[in-house]
Legacy VTK file of the C-alpha trace (Angstrom):
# vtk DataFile Version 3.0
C-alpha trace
ASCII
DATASET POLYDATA
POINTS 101 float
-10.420 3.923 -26.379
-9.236 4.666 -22.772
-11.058 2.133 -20.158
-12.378 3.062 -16.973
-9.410 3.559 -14.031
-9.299 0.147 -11.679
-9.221 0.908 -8.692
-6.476 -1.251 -6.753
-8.514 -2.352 -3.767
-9.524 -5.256 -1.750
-12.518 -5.974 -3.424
-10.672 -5.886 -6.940
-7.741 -8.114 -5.644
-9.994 -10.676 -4.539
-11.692 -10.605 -7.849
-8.301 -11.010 -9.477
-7.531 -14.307 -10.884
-3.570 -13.461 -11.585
-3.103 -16.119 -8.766
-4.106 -18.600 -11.168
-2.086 -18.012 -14.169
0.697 -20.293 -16.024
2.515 -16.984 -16.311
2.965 -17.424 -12.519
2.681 -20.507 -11.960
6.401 -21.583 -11.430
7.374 -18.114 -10.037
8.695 -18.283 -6.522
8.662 -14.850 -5.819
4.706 -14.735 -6.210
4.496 -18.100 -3.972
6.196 -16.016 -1.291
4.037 -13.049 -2.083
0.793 -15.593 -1.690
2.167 -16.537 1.987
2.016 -12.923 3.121
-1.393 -12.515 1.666
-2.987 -12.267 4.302
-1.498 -9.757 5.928
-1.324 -7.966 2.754
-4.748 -7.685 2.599
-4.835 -6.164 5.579
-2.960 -3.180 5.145
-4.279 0.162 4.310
-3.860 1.243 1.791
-2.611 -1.946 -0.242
0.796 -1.990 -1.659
1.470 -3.371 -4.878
4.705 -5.005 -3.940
2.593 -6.972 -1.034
-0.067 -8.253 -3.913
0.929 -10.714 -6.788
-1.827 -9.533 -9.392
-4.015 -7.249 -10.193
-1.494 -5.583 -12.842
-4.075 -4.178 -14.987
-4.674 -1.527 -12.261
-0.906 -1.707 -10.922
1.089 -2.177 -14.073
4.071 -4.549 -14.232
5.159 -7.573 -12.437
7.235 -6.549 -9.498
8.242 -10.451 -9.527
11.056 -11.228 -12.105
10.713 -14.619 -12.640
7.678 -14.806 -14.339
7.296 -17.012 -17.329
5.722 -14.889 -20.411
5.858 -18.013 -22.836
2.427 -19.388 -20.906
-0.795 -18.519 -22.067
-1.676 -15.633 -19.678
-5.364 -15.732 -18.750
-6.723 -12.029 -18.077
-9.740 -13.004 -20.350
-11.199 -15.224 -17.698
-11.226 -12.720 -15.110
-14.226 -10.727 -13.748
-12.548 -7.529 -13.877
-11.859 -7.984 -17.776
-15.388 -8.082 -18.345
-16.089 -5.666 -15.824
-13.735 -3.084 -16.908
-13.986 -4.317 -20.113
-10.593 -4.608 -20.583
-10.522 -5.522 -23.843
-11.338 -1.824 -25.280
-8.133 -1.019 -23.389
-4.760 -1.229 -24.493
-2.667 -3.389 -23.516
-4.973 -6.133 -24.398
-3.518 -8.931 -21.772
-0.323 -9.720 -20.073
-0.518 -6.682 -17.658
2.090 -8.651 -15.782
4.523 -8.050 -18.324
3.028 -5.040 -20.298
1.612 -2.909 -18.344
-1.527 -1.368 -16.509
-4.511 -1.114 -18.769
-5.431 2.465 -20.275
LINES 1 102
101 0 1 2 3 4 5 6 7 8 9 10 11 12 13 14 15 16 17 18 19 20 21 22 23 24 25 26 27 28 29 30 31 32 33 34 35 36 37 38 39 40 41 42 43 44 45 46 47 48 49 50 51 52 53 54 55 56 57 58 59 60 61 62 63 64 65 66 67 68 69 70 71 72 73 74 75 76 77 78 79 80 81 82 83 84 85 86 87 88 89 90 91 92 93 94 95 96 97 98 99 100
């Protein structure tokens, strides 16, 4: 079953709990990304380069030093329930597999 489209907006990203994930943790490339946030989140429209989450609207990590051996926690997040993510496929670890459909 196909979910429901999420839209990649501000509202969504500040939903988003990717920020607080083991997977990216220890990544410096999202710790640089979280530095800019702020201006990030002030461009229109967002761009998924500028925003370390929300990969179940945007697809893949654009940061390659993610670790994919922690527990990734896309369960926890509003937008699972929300969207209910679950139905979808990929079931978790957007980061690494994908945008949910």
């Amino acid at each position: 079953m196909a979910v429901k489209p999420i839209p990649f907006n501000t509202e969504t990203v500040m939903k988003c709990q990717c920020t607080k994930c083991p997977v990216q943790a220890d990544s410096a490339c999202v710790k640089g990304k979280m530095s800019g946030m702020k201006a990030a989140m002030m461009k229109n429209p967002l761009q998924k380069e500028d925003v370390p989450g929300m990969y179940c609207s945007t697809g893949r990590a654009t940061c390659g030093d993610t670790d994919f051996s922690k527990m990734c926690i896309c369960m926890t997040c509003p937008i699972w329930e929300e969207y209910k993510l679950a139905e979808g496929k990929p079931m978790g670890y957007f980061c690494r597999d994908g945008a949910s459909m």
